[in-house]
N, C-alpha and C positions, 0 to 999 in steps of 0.2 A: 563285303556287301551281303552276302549270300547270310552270312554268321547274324548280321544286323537285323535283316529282314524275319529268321529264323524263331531269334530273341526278344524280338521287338523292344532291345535297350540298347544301352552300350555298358558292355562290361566283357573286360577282355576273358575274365573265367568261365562266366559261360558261355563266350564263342568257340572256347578251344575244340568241342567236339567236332563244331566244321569246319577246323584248318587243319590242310593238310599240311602235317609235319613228320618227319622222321624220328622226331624224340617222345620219350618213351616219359618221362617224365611231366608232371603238368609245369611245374616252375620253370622246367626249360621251353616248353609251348609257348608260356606266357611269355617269356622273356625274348623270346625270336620275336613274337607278333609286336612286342612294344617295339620292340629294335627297327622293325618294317614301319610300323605307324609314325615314327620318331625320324625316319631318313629325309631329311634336308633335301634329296633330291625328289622325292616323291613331292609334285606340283599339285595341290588336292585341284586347283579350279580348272589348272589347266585340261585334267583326266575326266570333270565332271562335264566340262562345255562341250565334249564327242557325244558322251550320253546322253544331255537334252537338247542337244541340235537332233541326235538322230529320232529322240522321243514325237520329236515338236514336227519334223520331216515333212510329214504327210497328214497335218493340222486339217480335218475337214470343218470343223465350223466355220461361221460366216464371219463371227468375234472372238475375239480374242482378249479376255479379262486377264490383266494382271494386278495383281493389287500388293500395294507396297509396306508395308508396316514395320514396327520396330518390339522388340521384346526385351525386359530386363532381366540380368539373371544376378544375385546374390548382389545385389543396389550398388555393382561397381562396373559389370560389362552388358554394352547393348548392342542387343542384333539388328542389324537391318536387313529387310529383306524381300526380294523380289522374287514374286512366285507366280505363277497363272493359277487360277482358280478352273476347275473343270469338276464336276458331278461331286460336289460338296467338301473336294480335298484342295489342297494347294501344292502344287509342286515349285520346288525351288528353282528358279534362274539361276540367279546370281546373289550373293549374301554378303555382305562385311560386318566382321565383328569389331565396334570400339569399346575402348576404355571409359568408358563414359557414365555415368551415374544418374543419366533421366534420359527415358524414353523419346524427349525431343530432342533435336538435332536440328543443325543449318543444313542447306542446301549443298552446301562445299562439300557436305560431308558424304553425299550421298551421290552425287551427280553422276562420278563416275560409273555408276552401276546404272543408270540409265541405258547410257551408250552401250555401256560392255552385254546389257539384258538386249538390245536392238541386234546384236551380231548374232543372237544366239534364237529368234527366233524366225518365223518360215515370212519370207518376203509375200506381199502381194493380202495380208490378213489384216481387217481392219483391226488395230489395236486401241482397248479402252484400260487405263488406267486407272483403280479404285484404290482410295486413303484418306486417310481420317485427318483430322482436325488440324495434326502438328505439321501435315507435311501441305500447308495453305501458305507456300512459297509461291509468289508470281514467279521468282525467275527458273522454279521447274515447270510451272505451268508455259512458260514462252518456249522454256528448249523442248517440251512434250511435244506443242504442237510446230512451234516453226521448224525445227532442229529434225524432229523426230517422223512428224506423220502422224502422232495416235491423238486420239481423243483422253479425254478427263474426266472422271467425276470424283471432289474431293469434297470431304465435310465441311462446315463452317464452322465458326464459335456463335457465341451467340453475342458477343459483343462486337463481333465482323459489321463494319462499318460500308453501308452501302446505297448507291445512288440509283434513282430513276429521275429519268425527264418529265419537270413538271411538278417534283415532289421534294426536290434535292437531297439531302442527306441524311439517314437514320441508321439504328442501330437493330437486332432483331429483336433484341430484351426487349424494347421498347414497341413493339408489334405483338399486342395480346392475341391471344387465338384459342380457341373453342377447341374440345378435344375432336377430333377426327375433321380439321380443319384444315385446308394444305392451298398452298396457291404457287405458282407459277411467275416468274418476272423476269422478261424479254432484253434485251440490249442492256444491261444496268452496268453500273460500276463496282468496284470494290477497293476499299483499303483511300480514308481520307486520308489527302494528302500526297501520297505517292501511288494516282488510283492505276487501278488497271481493268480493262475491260476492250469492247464490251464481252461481258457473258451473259449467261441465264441459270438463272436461280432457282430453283424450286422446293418450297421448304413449305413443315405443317407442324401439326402435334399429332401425336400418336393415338388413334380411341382408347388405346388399351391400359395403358399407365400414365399419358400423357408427357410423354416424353419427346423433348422439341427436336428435328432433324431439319436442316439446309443442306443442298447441293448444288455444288456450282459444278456449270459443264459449256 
């Protein structure tokens, strides 16, 4: 960790300066520290969850943002991941790497990292969960709030299908809007057909490039 932080990469050659080894050689350096990184008994999450239990300890904010995203690496493995957001960085909770070749994923795929990110942060913090468009699963939004405790806010699509009383059913494509235009919608629905709700809405265009944003919470 020290070597990572030092380098700010991963590359086992230029860690070698700060591990401490007896060998005099760099190819035997190298070759120990793969052998340690490589041991089957070394549990990386299991070593990582002492660290941000103890990071997260003595958490004095009042919220607590975590926000959940996913990353592609070489269009064949994606990350998910679950990290708190705190003065403009992200720290990691909890992560699972899949085999998978698009940044969106089902709900199966991920859930368990809910729970396991719940164990791992400070009791008694209101927790808000922020993510974008792919992860607009009702059935993480029910185990978020019934299951879990925390609050939500997740992006929409803009073909997110959605209800108010009095106006029944539209889509957002279909609600023009003025640049630096934003509105607010109370009790609604979402998702025709198998809706879910109620929540609230609040979505606009951007002044600056006009760029459309929804959140539902």
């Amino acid at each position: 960790m020290i070597a990572l932080l030092q380098r700010g990469e991963v590359s086992l050659t230029l860690w070698l300066p700060y591990i401490p080894c007896r060998g005099v050689q760099a190819q035997s350096k190298q070759r120990r520290l793969s052998r340690w990184l490589h041991n089957s008994r070394l549990n990386v999450h299991r070593l990582y969850k002492s660290l941000i239990q103890a990071a997260l300890a003595d958490w004095q904010e009042e919220i607590l943002y975590l926000s959940l995203d996913t990353s592609l690496f070489w269009d064949e493995y994606c990350l998910v991941r679950l990290a708190v957001v705190y003065r403009g960085r992200a720290l990691p909770v909890v992560w699972r790497v899949l085999k998978h070749r698009s940044a969106s994923i089902a709900f199966r795929q991920y859930w368990e990292m809910l729970y396991q990110a719940a164990n791992r942060l400070s009791q008694g913090v209101k927790v808000v969960l922020l993510a974008d468009r792919g992860f607009i699963h009702t059935d993480a939004m029910t185990a978020v709030t019934t299951h879990l405790g925390w609050h939500y806010r997740i992006r929409l699509k803009r073909n997110t299908w959605i209800w108010r009383a009095g106006h029944g059913w539209c889509q957002f494509k279909d609600i023009h809007l003025q640049r630096g235009e934003a509105f607010c919608w109370h009790n609604v629905r979402l998702h025709k057909g198998d809706y879910y709700g109620p929540v609230h809405v609040a979505f606009g265009c951007n002044n600056v490039n006009g760029e459309f944003w929804a959140i539902v919470q």
